[in-house]
C-alpha positions as CSV (number, residue, x, y, z in Angstrom):
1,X,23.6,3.8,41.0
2,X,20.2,2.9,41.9
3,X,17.2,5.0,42.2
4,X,13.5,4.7,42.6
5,X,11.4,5.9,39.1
6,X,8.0,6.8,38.7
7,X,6.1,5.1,35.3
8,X,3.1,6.0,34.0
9,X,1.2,2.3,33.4
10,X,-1.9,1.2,31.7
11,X,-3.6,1.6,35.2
12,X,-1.8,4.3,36.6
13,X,1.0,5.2,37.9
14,X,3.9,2.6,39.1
15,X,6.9,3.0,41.1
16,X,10.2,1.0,39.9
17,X,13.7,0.5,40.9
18,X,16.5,1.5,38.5
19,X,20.2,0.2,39.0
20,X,22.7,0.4,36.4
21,X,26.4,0.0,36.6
22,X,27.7,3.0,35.2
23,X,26.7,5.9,32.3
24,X,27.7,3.8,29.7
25,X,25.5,1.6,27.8
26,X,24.4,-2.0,28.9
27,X,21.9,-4.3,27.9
28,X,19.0,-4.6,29.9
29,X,17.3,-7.0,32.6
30,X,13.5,-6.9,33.5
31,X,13.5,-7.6,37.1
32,X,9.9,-9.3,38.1
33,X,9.7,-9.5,41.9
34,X,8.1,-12.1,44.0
35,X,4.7,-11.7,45.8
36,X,6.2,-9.8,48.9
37,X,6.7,-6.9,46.5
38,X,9.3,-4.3,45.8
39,X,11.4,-3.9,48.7
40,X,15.1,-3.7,49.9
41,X,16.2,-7.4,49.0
42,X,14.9,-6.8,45.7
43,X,16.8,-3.7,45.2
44,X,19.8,-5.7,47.1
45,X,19.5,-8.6,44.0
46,X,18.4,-6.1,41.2
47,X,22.4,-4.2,42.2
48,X,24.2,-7.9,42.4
49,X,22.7,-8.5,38.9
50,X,23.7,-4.3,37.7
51,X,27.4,-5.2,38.3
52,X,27.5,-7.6,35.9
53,X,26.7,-4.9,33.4
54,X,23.3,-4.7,33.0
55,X,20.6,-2.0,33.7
56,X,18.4,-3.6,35.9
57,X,14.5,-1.9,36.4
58,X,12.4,-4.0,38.6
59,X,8.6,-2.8,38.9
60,X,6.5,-3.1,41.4
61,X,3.8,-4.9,39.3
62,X,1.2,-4.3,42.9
63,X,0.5,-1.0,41.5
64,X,-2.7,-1.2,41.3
65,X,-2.9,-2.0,44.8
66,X,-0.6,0.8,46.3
67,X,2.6,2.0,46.1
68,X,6.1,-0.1,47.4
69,X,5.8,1.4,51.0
70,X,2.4,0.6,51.5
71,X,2.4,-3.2,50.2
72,X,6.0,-3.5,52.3
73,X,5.4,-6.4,55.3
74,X,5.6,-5.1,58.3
75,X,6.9,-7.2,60.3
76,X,10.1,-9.7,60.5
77,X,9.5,-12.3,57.8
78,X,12.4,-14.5,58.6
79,X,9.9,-15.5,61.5
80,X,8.1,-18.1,59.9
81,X,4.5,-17.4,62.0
82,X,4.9,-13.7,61.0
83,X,5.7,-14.5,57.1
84,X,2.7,-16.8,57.2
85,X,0.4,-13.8,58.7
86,X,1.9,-11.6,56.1
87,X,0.7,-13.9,53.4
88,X,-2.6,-14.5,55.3
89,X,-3.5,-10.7,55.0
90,X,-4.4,-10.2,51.5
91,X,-1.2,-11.1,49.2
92,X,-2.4,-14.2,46.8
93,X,-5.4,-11.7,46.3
94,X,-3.0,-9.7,44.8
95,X,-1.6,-12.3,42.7
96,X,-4.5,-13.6,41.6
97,X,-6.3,-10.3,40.4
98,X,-2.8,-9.7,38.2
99,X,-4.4,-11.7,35.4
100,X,-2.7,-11.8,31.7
101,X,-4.8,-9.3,30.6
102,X,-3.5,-6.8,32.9
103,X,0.1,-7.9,32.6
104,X,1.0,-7.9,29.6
105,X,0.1,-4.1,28.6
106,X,1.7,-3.9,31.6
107,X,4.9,-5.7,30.2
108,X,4.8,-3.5,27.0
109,X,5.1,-0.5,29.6
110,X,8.2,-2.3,31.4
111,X,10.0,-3.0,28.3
112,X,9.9,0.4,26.8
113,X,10.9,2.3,30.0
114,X,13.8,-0.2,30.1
115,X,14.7,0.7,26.6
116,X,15.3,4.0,27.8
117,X,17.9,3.4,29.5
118,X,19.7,0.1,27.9
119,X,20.8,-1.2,24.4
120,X,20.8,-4.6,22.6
121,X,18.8,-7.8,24.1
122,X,16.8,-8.1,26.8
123,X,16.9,-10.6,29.8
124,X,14.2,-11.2,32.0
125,X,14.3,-12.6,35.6
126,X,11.4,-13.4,37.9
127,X,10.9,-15.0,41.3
128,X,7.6,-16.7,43.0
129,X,4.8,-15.6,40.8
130,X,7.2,-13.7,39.3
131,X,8.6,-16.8,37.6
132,X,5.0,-16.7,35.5
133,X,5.3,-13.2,34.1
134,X,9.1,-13.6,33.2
135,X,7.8,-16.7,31.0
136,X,4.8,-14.5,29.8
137,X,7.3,-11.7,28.9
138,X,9.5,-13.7,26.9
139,X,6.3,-15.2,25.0
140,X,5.0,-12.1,24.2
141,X,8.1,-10.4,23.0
142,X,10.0,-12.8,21.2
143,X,12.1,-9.9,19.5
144,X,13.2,-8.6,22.3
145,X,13.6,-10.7,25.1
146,X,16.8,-13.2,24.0
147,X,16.9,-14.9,28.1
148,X,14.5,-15.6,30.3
149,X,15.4,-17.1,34.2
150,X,13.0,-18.2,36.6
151,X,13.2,-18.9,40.1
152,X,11.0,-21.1,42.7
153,X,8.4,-19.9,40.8
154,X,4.7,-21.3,41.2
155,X,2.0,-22.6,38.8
156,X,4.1,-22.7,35.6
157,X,2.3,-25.4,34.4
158,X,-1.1,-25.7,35.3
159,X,-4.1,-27.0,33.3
160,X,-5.7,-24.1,32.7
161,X,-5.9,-22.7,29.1
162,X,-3.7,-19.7,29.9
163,X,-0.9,-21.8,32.0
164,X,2.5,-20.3,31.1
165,X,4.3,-23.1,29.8
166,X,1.5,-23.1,27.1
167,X,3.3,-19.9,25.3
168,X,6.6,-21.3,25.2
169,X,6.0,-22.1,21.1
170,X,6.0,-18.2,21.2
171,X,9.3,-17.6,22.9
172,X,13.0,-17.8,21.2
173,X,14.7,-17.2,24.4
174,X,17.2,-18.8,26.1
175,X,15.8,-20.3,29.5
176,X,16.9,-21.0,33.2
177,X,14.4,-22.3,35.7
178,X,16.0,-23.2,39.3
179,X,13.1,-24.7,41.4
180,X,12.6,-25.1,45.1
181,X,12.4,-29.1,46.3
182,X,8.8,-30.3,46.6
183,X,7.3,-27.0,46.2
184,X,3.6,-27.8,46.0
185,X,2.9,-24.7,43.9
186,X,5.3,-26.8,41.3
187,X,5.5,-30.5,42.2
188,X,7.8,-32.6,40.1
189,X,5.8,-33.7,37.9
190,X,5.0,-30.4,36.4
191,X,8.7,-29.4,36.5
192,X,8.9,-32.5,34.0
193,X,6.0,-31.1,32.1
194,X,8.3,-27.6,31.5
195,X,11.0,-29.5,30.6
196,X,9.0,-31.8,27.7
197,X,7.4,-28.2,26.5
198,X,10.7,-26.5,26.3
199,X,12.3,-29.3,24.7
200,X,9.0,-29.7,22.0
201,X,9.4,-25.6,21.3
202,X,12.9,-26.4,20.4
203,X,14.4,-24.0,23.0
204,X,17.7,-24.4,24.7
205,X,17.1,-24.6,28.3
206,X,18.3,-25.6,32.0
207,X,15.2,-26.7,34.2
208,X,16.6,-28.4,37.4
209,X,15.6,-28.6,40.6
210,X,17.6,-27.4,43.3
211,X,17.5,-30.2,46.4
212,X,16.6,-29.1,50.1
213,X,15.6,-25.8,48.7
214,X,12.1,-24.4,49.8
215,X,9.9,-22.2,47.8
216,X,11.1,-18.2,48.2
217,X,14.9,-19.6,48.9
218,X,16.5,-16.8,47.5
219,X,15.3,-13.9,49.7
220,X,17.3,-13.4,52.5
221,X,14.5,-11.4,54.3
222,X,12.5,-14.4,54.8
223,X,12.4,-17.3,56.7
224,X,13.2,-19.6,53.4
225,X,16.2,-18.3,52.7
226,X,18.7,-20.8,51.4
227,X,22.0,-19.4,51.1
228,X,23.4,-22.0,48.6
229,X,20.5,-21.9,46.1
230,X,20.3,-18.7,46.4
231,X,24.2,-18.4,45.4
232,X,23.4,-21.7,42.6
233,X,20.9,-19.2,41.3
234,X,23.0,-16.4,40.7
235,X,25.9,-18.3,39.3
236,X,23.5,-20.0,36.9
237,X,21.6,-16.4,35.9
238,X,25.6,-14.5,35.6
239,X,26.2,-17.3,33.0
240,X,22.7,-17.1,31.3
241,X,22.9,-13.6,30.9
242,X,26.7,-13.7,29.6
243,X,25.5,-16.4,26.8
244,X,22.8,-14.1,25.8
245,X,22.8,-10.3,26.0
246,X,26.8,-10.3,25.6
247,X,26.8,-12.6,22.7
């Protein structure tokens, strides 16, 4: 039961994907995509994760930039020269102009539009850069937000003063990072630097990373795509969610 919704945002208006499973109620999940934006295989994931039993919005957090359509690649990413021309043509601008200080009002927006339409705890799930606001999220709403997953996700630990890993003392959430093998946007010795900050805040965890997996492994329309990490991932996020948001 998916549809695309309209949301009026601190900087105008965004588009988002709704799924849920039914017309009952069901906790929610915050969906944050990766830096190829809001397309089909995000809609195809945000579903897998609705039939578990959650209502499931994922935003396009680009909005700024454009609407879904406009953003979409073009061309056939599982081609590995055309996903690196895609990336080439503008995309980590993107990323990098989403500072905190535009995501998290941002966040606040997510949150209560997901509240509309889902009861009890909140999980949050994010992928690539989407990794960081997932961790943000969590930090910023520790009321709210009892799980937090992230996925091959980049620069979670960096050593600038507003690295994510630095608001885990905010966070109560339960968390779940899977990342790619010798990712160079998070190289093993900042995976180890998550795990000593999540284990110093106190907070129950997994933070493993997944061997032979690239960076973007879970997204079957690209050339990364790992089929058993990607499946890993969503036995690991079933059972995070299940712990969490079902009590």
């Amino acid at each position: 039961m998916g549809q695309t919704i309209e949301i009026e945002a601190p900087g105008g208006t965004a588009q988002a994907y709704l799924t849920t499973p039914g017309p009952d109620d069901y906790p929610g999940v915050l969906l944050y995509m990766d830096a190829i934006g809001l397309r089909q295989r995000i809609e195809e994931m945000a579903d897998r994760i609705a039939s578990w039993g959650y209502v499931v919005l994922a935003p396009n957090v680009f909005y700024r930039d454009g609407r879904s359509a406009e953003l979409a690649p073009a061309g056939d990413l599982t081609i590995p020269e055309k996903r690196e021309e895609f990336f080439a043509g503008g995309v980590m601008e993107r990323v990098q102009a989403l500072t905190p200080d535009l995501s998290g009002p941002d966040a606040e927006t997510w949150l209560e539009t997901l509240r509309e339409h889902a009861t009890g705890p909140v999980g949050v799930v994010g992928y690539c850069m989407g990794a960081r606001l997932a961790v943000r999220t969590a930090a910023q709403f520790p009321d709210d937000v009892a799980a937090c997953g992230g996925f091959h996700g980049g620069g979670l630990v960096t050593d600038a003063p507003d690295s994510p890993h630095r608001l885990l003392g905010d966070a109560r959430a339960e968390f779940v990072f899977g990342h790619a093998d010798q990712d160079r946007s998070m190289p093993a010795e900042a995976v180890r630097a998550l795990g000593e900050t999540l284990d110093a805040a106190g907070l129950t965890h997994t933070n493993e990373i997944y061997p032979g997996a690239a960076h973007g492994y879970s997204m079957s329309d690209t050339s990364m795509y790992d089929e058993a990490a990607t499946e890993r991932h969503f036995a690991e996020l079933e059972a995070l969610f299940a712990r969490t948001l079902r009590g």
